[in-house]
C-alpha positions, 0 to 999 in steps of 0.5 A, a space after each residue: 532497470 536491471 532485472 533480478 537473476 539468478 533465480 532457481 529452485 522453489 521460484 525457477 517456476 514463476 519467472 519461466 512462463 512470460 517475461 516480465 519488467 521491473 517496476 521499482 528496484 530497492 536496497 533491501 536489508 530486513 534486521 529481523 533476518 540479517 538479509 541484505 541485497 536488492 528489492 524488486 517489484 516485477 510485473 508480468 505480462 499476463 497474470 498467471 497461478 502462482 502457488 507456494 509459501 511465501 514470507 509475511 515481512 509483517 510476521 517474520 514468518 512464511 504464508 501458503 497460498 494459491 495467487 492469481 497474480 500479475 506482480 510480487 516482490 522478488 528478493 536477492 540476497 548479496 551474501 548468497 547471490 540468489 533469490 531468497 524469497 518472493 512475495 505475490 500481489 492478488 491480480 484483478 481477472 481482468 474479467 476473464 480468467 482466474 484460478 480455477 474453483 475446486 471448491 465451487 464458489 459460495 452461494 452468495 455470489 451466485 448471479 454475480 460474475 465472478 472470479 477466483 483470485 486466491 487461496 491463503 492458509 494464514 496463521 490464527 484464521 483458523 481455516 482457508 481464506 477465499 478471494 474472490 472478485 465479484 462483478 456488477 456491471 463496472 464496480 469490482 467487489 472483492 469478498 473474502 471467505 472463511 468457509 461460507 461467511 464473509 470476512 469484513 477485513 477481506 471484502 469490500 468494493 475497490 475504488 478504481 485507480 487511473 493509469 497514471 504514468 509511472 515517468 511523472 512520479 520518478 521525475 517528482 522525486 528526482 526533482 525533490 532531490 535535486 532541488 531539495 538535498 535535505 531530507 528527514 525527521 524534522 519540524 514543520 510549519 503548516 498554517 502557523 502550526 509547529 509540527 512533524 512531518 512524519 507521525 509515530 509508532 507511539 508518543 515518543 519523538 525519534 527517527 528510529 519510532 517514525 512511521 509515515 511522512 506527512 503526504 497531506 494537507 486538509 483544510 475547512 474540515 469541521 472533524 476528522 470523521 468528515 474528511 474519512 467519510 470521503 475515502 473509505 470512512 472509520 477503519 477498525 483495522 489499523 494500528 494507532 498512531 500518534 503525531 506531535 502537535 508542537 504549537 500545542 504541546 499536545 499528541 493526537 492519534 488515529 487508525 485511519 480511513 482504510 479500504 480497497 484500492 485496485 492499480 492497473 500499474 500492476 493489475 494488483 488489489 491493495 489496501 490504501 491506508 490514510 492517517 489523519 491528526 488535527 493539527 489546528 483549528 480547522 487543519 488536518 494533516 495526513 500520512 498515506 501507504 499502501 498495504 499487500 492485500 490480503 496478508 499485509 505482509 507490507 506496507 509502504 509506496 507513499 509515493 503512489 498512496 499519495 497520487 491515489 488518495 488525490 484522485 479520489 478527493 478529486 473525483 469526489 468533488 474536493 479542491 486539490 492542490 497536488 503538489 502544495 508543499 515540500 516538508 523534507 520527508 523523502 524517503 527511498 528507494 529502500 524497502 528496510 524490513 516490511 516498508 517499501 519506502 518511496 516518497 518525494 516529499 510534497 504533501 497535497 492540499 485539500 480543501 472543500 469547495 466554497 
Protein backbone atom coordinates (compact mmCIF):
# COMPACT_ATOMS: atom_id res chain seq x y z
CA UNK A 1 0.00 0.00 0.00
CA UNK A 2 1.18 3.36 -0.42
CA UNK A 3 2.70 5.12 2.09
CA UNK A 4 1.65 8.74 3.55
CA UNK A 5 4.05 11.64 2.71
CA UNK A 6 4.43 14.69 2.52
CA UNK A 7 4.89 14.91 6.44
CA UNK A 8 6.60 17.74 7.98
CA UNK A 9 6.11 20.43 10.60
CA UNK A 10 4.63 19.22 14.39
CA UNK A 11 4.97 15.34 12.95
CA UNK A 12 8.24 15.49 10.83
CA UNK A 13 9.57 13.99 14.48
CA UNK A 14 7.47 11.00 14.63
CA UNK A 15 8.00 9.44 11.01
CA UNK A 16 11.97 10.14 10.93
CA UNK A 17 13.39 7.67 13.76
CA UNK A 18 12.32 3.73 11.92
CA UNK A 19 10.60 3.20 9.42
CA UNK A 20 7.16 2.03 9.15
CA UNK A 21 4.41 -0.10 7.14
CA UNK A 22 0.66 0.82 6.41
CA UNK A 23 -1.47 -1.47 8.02
CA UNK A 24 -5.05 -0.07 6.60
CA UNK A 25 -5.28 2.75 4.08
CA UNK A 26 -9.02 4.59 4.09
CA UNK A 27 -10.84 7.37 2.33
CA UNK A 28 -11.32 9.70 4.95
CA UNK A 29 -13.82 12.80 4.92
CA UNK A 30 -14.85 14.12 8.60
CA UNK A 31 -18.24 16.65 8.22
CA UNK A 32 -17.16 18.27 11.26
CA UNK A 33 -14.00 19.72 9.80
CA UNK A 34 -14.56 19.83 6.19
CA UNK A 35 -11.47 17.40 5.75
CA UNK A 36 -11.32 15.12 3.19
CA UNK A 37 -8.07 12.77 1.67
CA UNK A 38 -6.77 9.54 3.04
CA UNK A 39 -6.48 7.46 6.51
CA UNK A 40 -3.64 5.45 7.24
CA UNK A 41 -3.15 3.39 10.07
CA UNK A 42 1.07 2.68 10.19
CA UNK A 43 2.78 0.72 12.57
CA UNK A 44 6.65 1.11 13.27
CA UNK A 45 9.05 -1.29 13.81
CA UNK A 46 9.98 -0.57 17.60
CA UNK A 47 7.56 1.37 19.65
CA UNK A 48 8.94 4.72 20.45
CA UNK A 49 7.85 8.33 22.87
CA UNK A 50 5.62 10.30 20.84
CA UNK A 51 4.39 13.59 22.56
CA UNK A 52 2.05 16.17 21.17
CA UNK A 53 -1.54 17.27 20.78
CA UNK A 54 -3.37 15.07 18.87
CA UNK A 55 -7.23 15.35 17.55
CA UNK A 56 -10.29 13.32 19.47
CA UNK A 57 -12.45 12.65 16.48
CA UNK A 58 -14.95 11.64 19.07
CA UNK A 59 -14.84 15.41 20.55
CA UNK A 60 -13.86 17.57 17.35
CA UNK A 61 -11.17 18.89 19.52
CA UNK A 62 -7.36 18.29 20.47
CA UNK A 63 -5.71 16.04 23.42
CA UNK A 64 -2.11 16.56 24.85
CA UNK A 65 -0.12 13.47 25.57
CA UNK A 66 2.84 11.83 26.24
CA UNK A 67 2.49 7.87 24.21
CA UNK A 68 4.55 4.89 24.33
CA UNK A 69 3.44 3.80 20.84
CA UNK A 70 3.99 1.56 18.09
CA UNK A 71 0.71 2.61 15.87
CA UNK A 72 -1.46 6.00 14.98
CA UNK A 73 -3.48 7.08 12.56
CA UNK A 74 -1.98 9.42 9.98
CA UNK A 75 -4.36 11.86 8.15
CA UNK A 76 -3.54 13.54 4.65
CA UNK A 77 -5.44 16.26 3.54
CA UNK A 78 -6.15 16.38 -0.56
CA UNK A 79 -7.02 20.31 -0.53
CA UNK A 80 -3.58 20.93 1.42
CA UNK A 81 -1.28 18.05 0.25
CA UNK A 82 -0.14 17.51 3.66
CA UNK A 83 -0.56 15.52 7.05
CA UNK A 84 -3.01 17.50 9.22
CA UNK A 85 -3.28 15.28 12.15
CA UNK A 86 -2.14 12.06 13.76
CA UNK A 87 -3.63 10.36 16.38
CA UNK A 88 -1.37 7.45 18.56
CA UNK A 89 -2.45 4.24 19.78
CA UNK A 90 -1.04 3.23 23.56
CA UNK A 91 1.93 0.23 22.79
CA UNK A 92 2.44 -2.72 24.98
CA UNK A 93 6.20 -2.51 26.53
CA UNK A 94 6.87 -5.37 25.43
CA UNK A 95 8.06 -5.94 28.97
CA UNK A 96 11.19 -4.07 28.27
CA UNK A 97 10.95 -0.55 27.84
CA UNK A 98 8.29 2.23 28.33
CA UNK A 99 8.50 6.22 28.75
CA UNK A 100 10.49 7.03 31.34
CA UNK A 101 8.61 7.75 35.11
CA UNK A 102 9.15 11.43 36.14
CA UNK A 103 6.71 11.00 38.43
CA UNK A 104 7.48 7.56 40.20
CA UNK A 105 5.19 4.92 39.85
CA UNK A 106 2.05 4.61 42.70
CA UNK A 107 2.69 2.74 45.43
CA UNK A 108 0.01 0.17 44.15
CA UNK A 109 2.07 -1.01 41.81
CA UNK A 110 4.97 -1.70 43.98
CA UNK A 111 6.06 -5.41 43.60
CA UNK A 112 4.72 -5.70 40.37
CA UNK A 113 6.75 -5.20 37.05
CA UNK A 114 5.40 -2.61 35.32
CA UNK A 115 5.61 0.08 32.99
CA UNK A 116 4.87 3.38 31.78
CA UNK A 117 2.71 3.68 28.69
CA UNK A 118 1.33 7.23 28.61
CA UNK A 119 0.32 10.47 29.92
CA UNK A 120 -3.10 12.36 28.95
CA UNK A 121 -4.31 15.79 29.68
CA UNK A 122 -8.11 14.97 28.75
CA UNK A 123 -10.73 17.63 28.95
CA UNK A 124 -13.16 17.13 32.27
CA UNK A 125 -10.50 14.69 34.06
CA UNK A 126 -9.76 17.33 36.11
CA UNK A 127 -5.99 16.27 36.39
CA UNK A 128 -3.11 14.06 34.36
CA UNK A 129 -4.22 10.53 33.64
CA UNK A 130 -1.33 7.69 33.92
CA UNK A 131 -1.25 4.31 32.18
CA UNK A 132 0.80 2.17 33.24
CA UNK A 133 0.99 -1.90 32.09
CA UNK A 134 1.27 -3.94 35.20
CA UNK A 135 2.65 -7.48 34.88
CA UNK A 136 1.95 -10.86 36.95
CA UNK A 137 3.41 -13.52 35.43
CA UNK A 138 1.94 -13.58 31.58
CA UNK A 139 -1.37 -11.63 32.40
CA UNK A 140 -1.07 -7.90 31.47
CA UNK A 141 -2.92 -5.45 33.82
CA UNK A 142 -3.40 -2.00 32.47
CA UNK A 143 -4.48 0.73 35.51
CA UNK A 144 -5.18 4.12 35.14
CA UNK A 145 -4.20 6.75 37.53
CA UNK A 146 -5.69 10.31 38.31
CA UNK A 147 -2.88 11.25 40.71
CA UNK A 148 -2.89 8.23 43.59
CA UNK A 149 -6.45 6.54 42.62
CA UNK A 150 -7.36 4.03 40.21
CA UNK A 151 -9.64 4.87 37.33
CA UNK A 152 -12.11 1.90 36.51
CA UNK A 153 -12.87 2.96 33.00
CA UNK A 154 -8.93 3.02 32.42
CA UNK A 155 -7.82 -0.10 34.26
CA UNK A 156 -8.45 -3.64 33.96
CA UNK A 157 -6.78 -6.92 32.62
CA UNK A 158 -6.17 -7.24 28.73
CA UNK A 159 -7.39 -10.37 27.20
CA UNK A 160 -4.62 -11.29 24.91
CA UNK A 161 -5.27 -11.60 21.21
CA UNK A 162 -3.66 -14.10 18.73
CA UNK A 163 -1.31 -13.04 15.70
CA UNK A 164 -4.11 -13.68 13.32
CA UNK A 165 -2.97 -12.98 9.71
CA UNK A 166 -4.08 -9.95 8.54
CA UNK A 167 -4.13 -11.58 4.29
CA UNK A 168 -7.34 -14.03 5.43
CA UNK A 169 -9.19 -10.90 6.67
CA UNK A 170 -8.72 -8.76 3.14
CA UNK A 171 -9.21 -12.22 1.37
CA UNK A 172 -12.90 -12.22 3.64
CA UNK A 173 -13.94 -8.91 2.62
CA UNK A 174 -12.76 -9.12 -1.09
CA UNK A 175 -14.53 -12.44 -1.54
CA UNK A 176 -18.07 -10.63 0.10
CA UNK A 177 -17.37 -8.33 -2.35
CA UNK A 178 -16.87 -10.23 -5.28
CA UNK A 179 -19.67 -12.69 -4.40
CA UNK A 180 -22.04 -10.41 -2.75
CA UNK A 181 -21.95 -6.74 -4.71
CA UNK A 182 -24.93 -5.52 -2.46
CA UNK A 183 -24.23 -4.08 0.66
CA UNK A 184 -26.37 -1.69 3.13
CA UNK A 185 -29.03 -0.94 5.80
CA UNK A 186 -31.59 -3.78 5.14
CA UNK A 187 -33.83 -6.31 6.50
CA UNK A 188 -32.73 -9.83 7.71
CA UNK A 189 -33.79 -12.82 8.51
CA UNK A 190 -32.01 -14.90 11.15
CA UNK A 191 -33.99 -18.01 12.66
CA UNK A 192 -37.47 -16.75 11.50
CA UNK A 193 -36.69 -13.44 12.95
CA UNK A 194 -37.33 -10.22 10.81
CA UNK A 195 -34.56 -7.83 11.77
CA UNK A 196 -31.88 -5.22 10.92
CA UNK A 197 -28.43 -5.84 10.13
CA UNK A 198 -27.36 -3.11 11.72
CA UNK A 199 -28.42 -1.46 15.12
CA UNK A 200 -28.98 2.48 15.97
CA UNK A 201 -28.01 5.41 17.29
CA UNK A 202 -31.75 5.84 18.75
CA UNK A 203 -35.21 4.31 17.61
CA UNK A 204 -35.47 5.76 14.42
CA UNK A 205 -34.76 3.58 11.11
CA UNK A 206 -32.57 5.31 8.55
CA UNK A 207 -29.06 5.00 7.08
CA UNK A 208 -27.97 8.43 8.04
CA UNK A 209 -28.81 6.75 12.29
CA UNK A 210 -26.92 3.28 11.71
CA UNK A 211 -24.40 2.40 14.10
CA UNK A 212 -22.60 -1.07 13.80
CA UNK A 213 -23.35 -4.06 11.21
CA UNK A 214 -24.76 -7.12 12.95
CA UNK A 215 -21.19 -9.01 13.13
CA UNK A 216 -23.19 -12.03 15.59
CA UNK A 217 -25.27 -14.45 15.93
CA UNK A 218 -26.07 -16.15 19.80
CA UNK A 219 -28.04 -18.97 20.15
CA UNK A 220 -29.11 -21.20 23.50
CA UNK A 221 -28.58 -18.40 25.81
CA UNK A 222 -31.00 -18.00 28.57
CA UNK A 223 -30.33 -14.01 29.06
CA UNK A 224 -28.14 -11.33 27.74
CA UNK A 225 -26.35 -11.21 30.93
CA UNK A 226 -25.08 -14.82 30.12
CA UNK A 227 -23.62 -14.13 26.95
CA UNK A 228 -21.77 -10.84 28.57
CA UNK A 229 -20.63 -12.78 31.57
CA UNK A 230 -18.39 -14.75 28.99
CA UNK A 231 -16.54 -11.58 27.48
CA UNK A 232 -16.02 -8.57 29.84
CA UNK A 233 -19.50 -8.65 31.63
CA UNK A 234 -22.26 -5.54 32.12
CA UNK A 235 -20.31 -2.08 30.87
CA UNK A 236 -21.37 0.96 32.61
CA UNK A 237 -19.37 2.68 29.87
CA UNK A 238 -20.87 2.65 26.81
CA UNK A 239 -23.65 4.58 24.84
CA UNK A 240 -27.09 2.89 24.60
CA UNK A 241 -28.09 1.71 21.42
CA UNK A 242 -31.26 0.31 19.88
CA UNK A 243 -31.93 -2.48 17.41
CA UNK A 244 -35.62 -3.08 15.69
CA UNK A 245 -37.11 -6.24 16.17
CA UNK A 246 -39.25 -6.40 13.11
CA UNK A 247 -41.16 -9.72 13.66
CA UNK A 248 -42.14 -8.08 17.12
CA UNK A 249 -42.69 -4.66 16.21
CA UNK A 250 -40.60 -4.04 19.25
CA UNK A 251 -37.12 -1.89 19.77
CA UNK A 252 -34.66 -3.27 22.37
CA UNK A 253 -31.46 -1.60 23.70
CA UNK A 254 -28.03 -2.01 25.23
CA UNK A 255 -24.62 -0.69 26.53
CA UNK A 256 -22.66 -3.75 25.72
CA UNK A 257 -19.84 -6.00 27.15
CA UNK A 258 -16.86 -3.91 26.96
CA UNK A 259 -13.31 -4.29 28.27
CA UNK A 260 -9.57 -4.38 27.26
CA UNK A 261 -8.16 -5.98 24.25
CA UNK A 262 -4.47 -6.04 23.61
CA UNK A 263 -3.55 -6.95 19.22
CA UNK A 264 -0.09 -7.82 18.43
CA UNK A 265 -1.14 -6.51 14.70
CA UNK A 266 -0.20 -3.36 16.20
CA UNK A 267 1.40 -4.08 19.62
CA UNK A 268 -1.80 -1.42 20.65
CA UNK A 269 -4.39 -1.81 23.86
CA UNK A 270 -7.70 -1.12 22.64
CA UNK A 271 -11.02 -1.46 24.14
CA UNK A 272 -13.22 -4.07 22.34
CA UNK A 273 -16.83 -3.35 22.45
CA UNK A 274 -19.91 -5.67 21.82
CA UNK A 275 -23.83 -4.95 21.77
CA UNK A 276 -26.20 -7.59 21.96
CA UNK A 277 -30.18 -7.18 21.54
CA UNK A 278 -32.84 -10.40 21.89
CA UNK A 279 -34.08 -10.78 18.75
CA UNK A 280 -35.97 -14.25 19.55
CA UNK A 281 -36.81 -16.74 22.14
CA UNK A 282 -33.51 -17.91 22.63
CA UNK A 283 -31.69 -15.47 19.82
CA UNK A 284 -29.27 -12.95 20.27
CA UNK A 285 -27.69 -10.77 17.81
CA UNK A 286 -24.55 -8.69 18.02
CA UNK A 287 -22.53 -5.78 16.85
CA UNK A 288 -18.60 -5.52 17.42
CA UNK A 289 -15.88 -2.63 17.33
CA UNK A 290 -12.87 -1.47 18.53
CA UNK A 291 -12.40 1.51 20.32
CA UNK A 292 -8.85 3.98 20.74
CA UNK A 293 -7.92 3.47 24.13
CA UNK A 294 -7.76 5.73 26.38
CA UNK A 295 -9.39 8.88 24.60
CA UNK A 296 -11.91 7.00 22.36
CA UNK A 297 -11.15 9.36 20.03
CA UNK A 298 -12.51 6.30 17.45
CA UNK A 299 -14.16 3.63 17.04
CA UNK A 300 -14.57 1.07 14.44
CA UNK A 301 -12.66 -2.21 12.51
CA UNK A 302 -15.56 -4.26 12.74
CA UNK A 303 -13.55 -6.62 10.86
CA UNK A 304 -10.94 -7.28 13.63
CA UNK A 305 -13.80 -7.00 16.52
CA UNK A 306 -15.22 -9.70 15.01
CA UNK A 307 -12.21 -12.06 14.73
CA UNK A 308 -11.42 -11.03 18.57
CA UNK A 309 -14.61 -11.65 19.91
CA UNK A 310 -14.43 -15.14 18.20
CA UNK A 311 -11.33 -16.10 19.66
CA UNK A 312 -12.42 -15.49 23.23
CA UNK A 313 -15.69 -17.37 22.70
CA UNK A 314 -13.49 -20.04 21.73
CA UNK A 315 -11.27 -20.02 24.09
CA UNK A 316 -13.90 -19.99 26.81
CA UNK A 317 -15.50 -23.14 25.83
CA UNK A 318 -18.09 -21.78 23.32
CA UNK A 319 -19.50 -23.67 19.91
CA UNK A 320 -18.42 -21.09 17.12
CA UNK A 321 -19.35 -20.71 13.69
CA UNK A 322 -17.19 -18.17 12.14
CA UNK A 323 -18.25 -17.18 9.13
CA UNK A 324 -22.34 -18.34 9.65
CA UNK A 325 -24.01 -16.14 7.66
CA UNK A 326 -23.64 -13.06 5.30
CA UNK A 327 -26.15 -10.13 6.07
CA UNK A 328 -25.14 -7.45 3.39
CA UNK A 329 -23.54 -5.21 5.80
CA UNK A 330 -20.22 -4.52 4.52
CA UNK A 331 -18.57 -1.55 5.23
CA UNK A 332 -15.10 0.07 3.93
CA UNK A 333 -12.53 0.82 3.55
CA UNK A 334 -13.65 4.79 4.95
CA UNK A 335 -12.69 5.93 8.12
CA UNK A 336 -16.21 8.96 7.79
CA UNK A 337 -15.71 11.34 10.96
CA UNK A 338 -14.66 9.20 14.21
CA UNK A 339 -15.44 5.50 12.59
CA UNK A 340 -13.05 3.54 10.75
CA UNK A 341 -15.20 1.46 9.11
CA UNK A 342 -14.21 -1.88 7.74
CA UNK A 343 -16.49 -5.03 7.99
CA UNK A 344 -16.88 -8.15 5.42
CA UNK A 345 -20.45 -8.79 6.16
CA UNK A 346 -20.40 -12.40 7.68
CA UNK A 347 -21.97 -12.53 11.05
CA UNK A 348 -20.41 -15.61 13.59
CA UNK A 349 -22.62 -18.08 15.17
CA UNK A 350 -22.14 -19.07 18.88
CA UNK A 351 -23.68 -21.65 20.55
CA UNK A 352 -22.98 -23.39 23.78
CA UNK A 353 -21.99 -26.71 24.08
CA UNK A 354 -24.67 -29.22 24.50
Amino acid sequence: MQKPWAIHGEYAQIFVRQDYHVVFTHDWFNRSTGNYGCAYLVRFEEPSEVEGSFWDFLHNRSYKARVWTSSLHVFYDAKKERVVLVDPIVSGSLKNEGLADNDGAPIDLDGKEHFLLGEFWLAGLGGKLRIYEAWEGKQATIVGYLGSRVEPRFSGKAFNASVFNLRSLWAEYFFSRLVYPLSGLAEVSIDSSITYNYDFQSEYVSARNIDWPVSFIFKGFRTIGEVKNYFFGETPLGNEMKMLVKTSASWTGDRGTKGLIYLPLINGYLYGHMRLYRIGEDLVAGTSHLDQFPVESWSGYSILARKIFVEMASGRGLNVKERFSYLYNREGPIFEDNHPRLHSGYASLIRKHS
